[in-house]
N, C-alpha and C positions, 0 to 999 in steps of 0.2 A: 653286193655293191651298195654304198649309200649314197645316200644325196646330198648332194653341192650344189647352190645356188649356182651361177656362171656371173663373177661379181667381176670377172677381169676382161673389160671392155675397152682397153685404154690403147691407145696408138702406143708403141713401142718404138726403140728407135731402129730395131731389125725389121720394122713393118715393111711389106712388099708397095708401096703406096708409094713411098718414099724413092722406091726406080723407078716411077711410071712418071712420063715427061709430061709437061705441063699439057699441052692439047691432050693426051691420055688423061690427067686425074678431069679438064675441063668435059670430055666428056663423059666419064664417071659419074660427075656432080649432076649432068643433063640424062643420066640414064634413070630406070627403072630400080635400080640397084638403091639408090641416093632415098628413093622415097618409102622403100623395104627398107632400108635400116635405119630409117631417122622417125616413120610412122607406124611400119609394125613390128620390127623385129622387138623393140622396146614395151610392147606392149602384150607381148605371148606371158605368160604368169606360168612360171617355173614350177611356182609353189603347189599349184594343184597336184601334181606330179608326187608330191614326196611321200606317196600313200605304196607307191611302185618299188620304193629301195629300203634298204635295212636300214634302222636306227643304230646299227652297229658303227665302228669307227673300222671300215676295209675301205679299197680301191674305190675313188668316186667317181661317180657314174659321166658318160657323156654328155655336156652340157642341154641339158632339157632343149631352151630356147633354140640352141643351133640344128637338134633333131627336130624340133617342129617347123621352123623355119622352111629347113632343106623338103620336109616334108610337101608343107604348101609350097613352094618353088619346084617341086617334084610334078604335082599335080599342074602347075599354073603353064609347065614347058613341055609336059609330056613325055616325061621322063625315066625310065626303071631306076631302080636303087641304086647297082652297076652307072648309070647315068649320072646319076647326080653327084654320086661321089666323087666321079672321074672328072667332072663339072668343076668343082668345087675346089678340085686339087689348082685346075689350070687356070680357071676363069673368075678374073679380079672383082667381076660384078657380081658373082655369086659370095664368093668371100666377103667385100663391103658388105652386100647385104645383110649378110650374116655373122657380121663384127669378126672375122677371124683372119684378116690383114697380117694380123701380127703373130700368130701361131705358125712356128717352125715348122710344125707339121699340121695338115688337116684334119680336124679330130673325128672326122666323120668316116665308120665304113659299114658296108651292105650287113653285117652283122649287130653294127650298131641299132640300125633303123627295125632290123627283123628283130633285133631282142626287146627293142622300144614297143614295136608292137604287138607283141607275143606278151610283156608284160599288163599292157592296155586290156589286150582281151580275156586275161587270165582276172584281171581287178573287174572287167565287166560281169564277169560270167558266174563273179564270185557275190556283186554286189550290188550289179543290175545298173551302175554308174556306167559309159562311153566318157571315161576321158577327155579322148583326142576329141573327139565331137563337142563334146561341150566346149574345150578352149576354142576351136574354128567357129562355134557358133560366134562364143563370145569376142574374138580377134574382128569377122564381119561385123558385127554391130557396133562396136568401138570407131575402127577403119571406117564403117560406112558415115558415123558423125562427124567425122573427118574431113571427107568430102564434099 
C-alpha cells in the first residue's frame, strides 16, 4: 500500500451537508464537530506517517488524518472500532469533523484502523519510535495553544 497525502478536503456538490436544513447545518456550526474540523482535524501531520507504506506506486492507503482523527474521537466517546465506524457512516458530526461530508462512501473500516495500528507497532518495535503517540502528544500541544 503507499502513501497519499489526503489533499481532497473540498465540499463537493454530492456533499451530504447540502440535505441537512438550515437549523441542522446551524447546529452543526454550534457543535463539537465545527471545532474538530476547523482546529484539529487540520493539524494531525499525515507526513509522519509515510515511513508506514511503500514507496511503490499500488493501491493508497486510507487517509492518515481521517484514521487518527476517528482514533481520537474513538477514545474522546468511548467507543470500539465497530463504533466508530458505524458512527461515521450515520453521524454528520463525525463526518464534518473529519472532512468526509463529501465521500460517497465512508472510507473508514475496523480493518482499516487494526491494520493502521498493527503497522505503528511493527515501526515501534522495529525502531523504538510510537508514532501515534508522538502525533497525540504533538496534536495536544498545538490544540492546547489554541485555547
Amino acid at each position: 500500500m503507499s502513501f497519499r497525502k489526503n489533499e481532497t478536503q473540498q465540499i463537493t456538490f454530492s456533499d451530504s451537508l447540502y440535505g441537512l436544513t438550515e437549523r441542522e447545518k446551524k447546529a452543526l456550526d454550534k457543535s463539537w464537530a465545527k471545532v474538530f474540523a476547523d482546529e484539529v482535524f487540520p493539524t494531525i501531520d499525515e507526513d509522519r506517517f509515510r515511513v508506514l507504506y511503500s514507496q511503490k506506486d499500488s493501491r493508497p492507503n486510507t487517509p492518515v488524518n481521517i484514521i487518527i482523527g476517528a482514533l481520537v474521537l474513538k477514545e474522546l466517546f468511548g467507543l470500539s472500532d465497530d463504533g466508530v465506524v458505524e458512527t461515521l457512516m450515520f453521524d454528520h458530526r463525525f463526518q464534518y469533523a473529519l472532512h468526509t461530508t463529501s465521500f460517497e462512501e465512508q472510507p473508514l473500516s475496523d480493518k482499516s484502523l487494526s491494520r493502521f495500528r498493527m503497522r505503528c507497532y511493527d515501526y515501534e518495535s522495529t525502531h523504538g519510535v510510537d508514532l501515534y503517540h508522538d502525533c497525540i502528544k504533538d496534536l495536544a500541544a498545538k490544540t492546547a495553544k489554541m485555547m
